[in-house]
C-alpha positions as MATLAB code, in Angstrom:
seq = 'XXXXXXXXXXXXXXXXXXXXXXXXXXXXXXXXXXXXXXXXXXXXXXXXXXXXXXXXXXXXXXXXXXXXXXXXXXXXXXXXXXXXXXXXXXXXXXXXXXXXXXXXXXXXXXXXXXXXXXXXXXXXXXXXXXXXXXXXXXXXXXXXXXXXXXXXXXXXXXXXXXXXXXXXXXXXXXXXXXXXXXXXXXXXXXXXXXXXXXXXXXXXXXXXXXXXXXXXXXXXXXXXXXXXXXXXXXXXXXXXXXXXXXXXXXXXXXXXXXXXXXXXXXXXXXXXXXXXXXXXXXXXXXXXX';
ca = [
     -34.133  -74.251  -28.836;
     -35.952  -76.298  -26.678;
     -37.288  -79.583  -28.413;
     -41.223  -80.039  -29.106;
     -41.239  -82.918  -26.579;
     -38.879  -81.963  -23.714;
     -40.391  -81.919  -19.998;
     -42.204  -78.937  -18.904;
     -39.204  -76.550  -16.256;
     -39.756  -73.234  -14.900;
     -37.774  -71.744  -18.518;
     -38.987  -73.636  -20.894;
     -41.382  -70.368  -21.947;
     -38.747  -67.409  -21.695;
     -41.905  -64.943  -22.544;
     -43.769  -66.272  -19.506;
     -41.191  -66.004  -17.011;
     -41.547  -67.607  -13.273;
     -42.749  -65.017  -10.614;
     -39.968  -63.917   -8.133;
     -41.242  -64.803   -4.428;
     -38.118  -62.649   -2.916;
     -38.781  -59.273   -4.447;
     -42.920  -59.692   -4.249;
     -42.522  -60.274   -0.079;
     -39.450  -57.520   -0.195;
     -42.271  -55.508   -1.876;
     -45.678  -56.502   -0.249;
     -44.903  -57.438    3.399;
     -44.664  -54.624    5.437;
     -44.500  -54.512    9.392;
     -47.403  -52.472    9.575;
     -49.098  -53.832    5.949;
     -52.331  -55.804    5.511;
     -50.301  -58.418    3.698;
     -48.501  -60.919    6.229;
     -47.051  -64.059    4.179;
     -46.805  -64.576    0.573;
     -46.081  -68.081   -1.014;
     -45.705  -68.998   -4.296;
     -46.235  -72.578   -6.080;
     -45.328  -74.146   -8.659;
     -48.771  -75.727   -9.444;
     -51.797  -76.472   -7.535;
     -55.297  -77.595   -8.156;
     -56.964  -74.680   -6.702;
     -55.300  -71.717   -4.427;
     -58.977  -71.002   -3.029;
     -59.416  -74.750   -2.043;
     -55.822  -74.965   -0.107;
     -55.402  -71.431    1.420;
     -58.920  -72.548    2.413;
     -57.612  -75.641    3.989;
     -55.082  -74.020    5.869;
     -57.739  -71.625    7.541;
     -59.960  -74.207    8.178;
     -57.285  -75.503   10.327;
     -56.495  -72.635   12.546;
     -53.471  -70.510   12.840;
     -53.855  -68.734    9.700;
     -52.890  -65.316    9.570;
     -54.949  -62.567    8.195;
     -53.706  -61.116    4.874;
     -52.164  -64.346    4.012;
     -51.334  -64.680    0.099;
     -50.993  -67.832   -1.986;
     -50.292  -67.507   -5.807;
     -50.001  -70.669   -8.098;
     -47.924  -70.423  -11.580;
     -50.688  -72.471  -12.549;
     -54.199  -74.126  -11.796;
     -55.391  -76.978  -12.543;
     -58.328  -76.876  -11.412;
     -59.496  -73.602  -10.532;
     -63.039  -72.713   -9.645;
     -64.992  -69.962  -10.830;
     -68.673  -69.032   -9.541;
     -71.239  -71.996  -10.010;
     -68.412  -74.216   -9.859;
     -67.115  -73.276  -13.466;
     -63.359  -74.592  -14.233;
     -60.662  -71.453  -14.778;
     -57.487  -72.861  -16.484;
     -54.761  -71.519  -18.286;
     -51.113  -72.514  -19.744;
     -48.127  -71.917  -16.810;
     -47.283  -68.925  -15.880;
     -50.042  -67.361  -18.319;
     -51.654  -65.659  -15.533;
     -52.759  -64.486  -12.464;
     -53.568  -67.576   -9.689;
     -53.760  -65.877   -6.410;
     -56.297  -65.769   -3.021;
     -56.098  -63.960    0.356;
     -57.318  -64.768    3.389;
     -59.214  -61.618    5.070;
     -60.604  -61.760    8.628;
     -62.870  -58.349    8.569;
     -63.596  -58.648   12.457;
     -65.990  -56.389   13.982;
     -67.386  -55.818   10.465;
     -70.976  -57.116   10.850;
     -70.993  -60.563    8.934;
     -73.988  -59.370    6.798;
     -71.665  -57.001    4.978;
     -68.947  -59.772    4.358;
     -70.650  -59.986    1.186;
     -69.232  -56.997   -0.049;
     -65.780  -58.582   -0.394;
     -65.944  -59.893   -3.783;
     -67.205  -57.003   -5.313;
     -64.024  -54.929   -3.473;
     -62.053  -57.514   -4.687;
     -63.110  -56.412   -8.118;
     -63.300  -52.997   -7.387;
     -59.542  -53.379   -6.556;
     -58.655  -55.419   -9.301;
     -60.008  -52.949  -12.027;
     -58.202  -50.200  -10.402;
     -54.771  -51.721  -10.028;
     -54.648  -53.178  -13.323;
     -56.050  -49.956  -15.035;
     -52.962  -48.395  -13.254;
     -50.195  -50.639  -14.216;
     -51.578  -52.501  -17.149;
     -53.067  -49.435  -18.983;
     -56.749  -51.263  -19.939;
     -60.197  -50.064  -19.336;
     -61.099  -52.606  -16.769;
     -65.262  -52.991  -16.161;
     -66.909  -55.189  -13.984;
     -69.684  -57.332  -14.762;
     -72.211  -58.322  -12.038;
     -71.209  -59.909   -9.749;
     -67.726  -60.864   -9.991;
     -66.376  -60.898  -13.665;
     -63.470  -58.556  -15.248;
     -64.166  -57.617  -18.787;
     -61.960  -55.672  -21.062;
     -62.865  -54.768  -24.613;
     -61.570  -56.674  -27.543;
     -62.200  -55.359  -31.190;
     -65.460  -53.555  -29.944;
     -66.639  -56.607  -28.062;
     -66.393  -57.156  -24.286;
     -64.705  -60.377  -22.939;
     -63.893  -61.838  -20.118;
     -60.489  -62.032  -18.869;
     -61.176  -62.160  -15.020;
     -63.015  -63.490  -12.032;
     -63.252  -63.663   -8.083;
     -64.475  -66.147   -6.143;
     -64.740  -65.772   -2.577;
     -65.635  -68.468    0.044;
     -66.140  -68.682    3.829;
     -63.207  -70.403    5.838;
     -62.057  -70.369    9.547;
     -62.972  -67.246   10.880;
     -62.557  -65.281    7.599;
     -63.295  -65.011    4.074;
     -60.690  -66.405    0.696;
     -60.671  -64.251   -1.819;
     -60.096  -65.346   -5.055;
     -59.040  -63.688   -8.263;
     -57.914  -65.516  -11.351;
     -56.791  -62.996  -14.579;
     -55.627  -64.084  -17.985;
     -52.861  -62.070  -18.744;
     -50.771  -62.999  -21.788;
     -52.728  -65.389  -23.110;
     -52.866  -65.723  -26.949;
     -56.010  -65.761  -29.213;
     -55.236  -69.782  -29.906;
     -54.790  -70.346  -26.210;
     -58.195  -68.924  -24.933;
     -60.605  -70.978  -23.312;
     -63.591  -69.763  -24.699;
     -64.649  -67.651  -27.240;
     -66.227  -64.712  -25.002;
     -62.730  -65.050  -22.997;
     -59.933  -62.281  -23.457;
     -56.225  -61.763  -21.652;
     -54.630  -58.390  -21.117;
     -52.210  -58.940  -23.841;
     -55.267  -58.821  -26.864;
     -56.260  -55.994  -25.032;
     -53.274  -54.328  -25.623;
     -51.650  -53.822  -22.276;
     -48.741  -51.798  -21.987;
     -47.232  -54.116  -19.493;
     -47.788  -57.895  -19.118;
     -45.465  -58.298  -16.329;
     -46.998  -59.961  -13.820;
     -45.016  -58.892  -10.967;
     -46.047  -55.478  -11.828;
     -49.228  -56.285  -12.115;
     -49.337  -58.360   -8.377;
     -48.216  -55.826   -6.765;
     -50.519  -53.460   -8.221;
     -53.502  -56.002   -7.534;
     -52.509  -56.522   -4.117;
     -51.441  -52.882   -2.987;
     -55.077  -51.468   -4.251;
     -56.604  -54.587   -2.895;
     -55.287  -53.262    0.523;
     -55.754  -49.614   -0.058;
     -59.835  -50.971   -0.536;
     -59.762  -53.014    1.930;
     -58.619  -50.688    4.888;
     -60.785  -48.727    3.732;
     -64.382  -50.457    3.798;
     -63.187  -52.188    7.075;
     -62.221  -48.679    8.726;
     -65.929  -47.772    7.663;
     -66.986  -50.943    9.649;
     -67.919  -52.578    6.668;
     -70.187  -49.922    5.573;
     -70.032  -49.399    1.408;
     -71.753  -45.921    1.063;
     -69.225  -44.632    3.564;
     -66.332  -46.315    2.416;
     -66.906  -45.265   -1.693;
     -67.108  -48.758   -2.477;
     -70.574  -48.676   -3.675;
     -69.978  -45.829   -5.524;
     -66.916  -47.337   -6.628;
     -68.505  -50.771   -8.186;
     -71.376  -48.596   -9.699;
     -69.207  -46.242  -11.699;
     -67.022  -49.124  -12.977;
     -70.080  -51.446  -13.392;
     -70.730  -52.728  -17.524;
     -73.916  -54.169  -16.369;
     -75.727  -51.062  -14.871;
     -77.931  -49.176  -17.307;
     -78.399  -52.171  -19.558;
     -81.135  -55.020  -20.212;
     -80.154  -57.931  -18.961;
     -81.316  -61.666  -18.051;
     -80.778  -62.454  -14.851;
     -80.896  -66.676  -14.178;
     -81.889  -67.309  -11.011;
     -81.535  -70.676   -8.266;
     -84.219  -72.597   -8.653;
     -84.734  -72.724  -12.514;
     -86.059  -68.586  -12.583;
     -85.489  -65.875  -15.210;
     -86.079  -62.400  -14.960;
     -85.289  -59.871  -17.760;
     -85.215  -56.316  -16.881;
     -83.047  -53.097  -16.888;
     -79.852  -53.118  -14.137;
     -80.888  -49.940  -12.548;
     -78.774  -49.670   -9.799;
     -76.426  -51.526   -6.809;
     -78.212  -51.215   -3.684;
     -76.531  -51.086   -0.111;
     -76.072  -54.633    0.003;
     -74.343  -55.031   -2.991;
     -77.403  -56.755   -4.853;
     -78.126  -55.931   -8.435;
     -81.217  -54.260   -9.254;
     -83.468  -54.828  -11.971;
     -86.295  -52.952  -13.229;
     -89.111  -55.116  -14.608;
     -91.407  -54.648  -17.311;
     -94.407  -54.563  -14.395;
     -92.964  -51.589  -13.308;
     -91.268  -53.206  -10.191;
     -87.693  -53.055   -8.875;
     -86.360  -56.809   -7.788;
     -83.156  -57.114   -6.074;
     -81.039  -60.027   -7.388;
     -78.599  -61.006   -4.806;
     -77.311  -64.145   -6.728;
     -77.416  -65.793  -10.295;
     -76.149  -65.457  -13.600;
     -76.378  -62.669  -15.608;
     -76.524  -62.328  -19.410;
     -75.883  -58.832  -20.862;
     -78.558  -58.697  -23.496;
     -77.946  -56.650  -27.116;
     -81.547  -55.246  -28.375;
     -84.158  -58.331  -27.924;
     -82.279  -61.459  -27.933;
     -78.963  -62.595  -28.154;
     -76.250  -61.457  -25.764;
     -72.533  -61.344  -23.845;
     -71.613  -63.546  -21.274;
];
């Protein structure tokens, strides 16, 4: 038994088991694949903020993959921390470099990153996966909808770093915040998260191929389609907080071609919100994160 105050090692949590770099490139990294390199650490601040350094610098490969056992500081959107205990979790980011896809559509990428997410871990983990506007992973907890995922992507070199950071086996005690979840309280049939990488990363690429092949185009591609059907937010009321101190509060109608959510007002108007943060609203006040 391993003593309450021995040093933290790659065993010392025998349910959380290190990830195996060897089988995931054996598995991942194919001569004609999307994936390139794969590199695991031990421990990093943020996997976005170095695989982000490394393209900065030139020389980076597309389709590059880092994945971190654990982050210590990890970003979410409006700079929000993502943390978790080793090994917990999933820590990873991609470099993509979507060439002659007009730059206009590069905003697409998160939401295929989510798109991809969902539908890998629906596949190997076994849990209804939805995704919250714009880049949040919910799965359903005792009725109520948490959040057990994120993506974060961010401009570097000549590409785009994706980000995706999923609470997997988590415990109730161990959760960051009370609207959080993990896989495991959902009740996923496999917490392995090997299994669940590859998953991630093989529908990530399937997705990928795809809206890039359609030159970026998500009506073509299914993507839009895609993100609508698996979108919790659409058909709701919901607050939408805007830059510059703004609220709106309307119904999410729709997700138009450039990936922007639509709300209908009570004016009778349709506004496009292409960023903020939204609240999923129950009745006339309170609400979800």
């Amino acid at each position: 038994m391993t003593p309450p105050d021995a040093p933290h090692n790659r065993w010392s949590d025998l349910d959380r088991p290190p990830l195996n770099a060897t089988a995931l490139r054996r598995g991942l990294l194919k001569p004609e694949g999307l994936w390139t390199s794969l590199d695991i650490v031990e421990a990093t601040g943020s996997t976005n903020t170095d695989l982000a350094a490394r393209a900065s610098g030139g020389g980076l490969a597309e389709g590059a993959v880092l994945v971190a056992e654990e982050q210590t500081a990890g970003r979410g959107r409006l700079d929000r921390s993502w943390t978790a205990p080793p090994r917990s979790g999933l820590f990873l980011s991609v470099y993509l470099t979507p060439g002659d896809v007009p730059a206009e559509r590069w905003g697409w990428l998160p939401l295929l990153a989510g798109v991809a997410a969902a539908t890998g871990l629906a596949q190997s983990a076994g849990v209804d996966m939805a995704l919250k506007w714009p880049n949040d992973l919910l799965v359903t907890i005792g009725g109520t909808e948490r959040k057990t995922g994120g993506i974060l992507a961010e401009r570097a070199g000549d590409g785009v770093v994706v980000g995706i950071g999923l609470n997997v086996s988590l415990r109730a005690a161990e959760l960051p915040a009370p609207h959080a979840g993990s896989l495991a309280l959902a009740g996923a049939v496999s917490t392995d998260r090997e299994t669940l990488l590859r998953a991630v990363l093989r529908s990530l690429e399937q997705w990928y191929v795809q809206w890039r092949d359609a030159n970026g185009d998500a009506a073509e591609s299914g993507l839009q389609a895609a993100y609508a059907a698996g979108c919790a937010t659409l058909d709701r009321t919901v607050r939408a907080e805007l830059p510059g101190d703004r609220t709106l509060v309307g119904e999410a109608v729709a997700i138009d071609g450039d990936g922007r959510l639509v709300l209908a007002t009570g004016d009778g108007l349709q506004e496009p919100v292409s960023a903020g943060d939204i609240v999923h609203l129950r009745g006339e006040e309170g609400g979800l994160t």
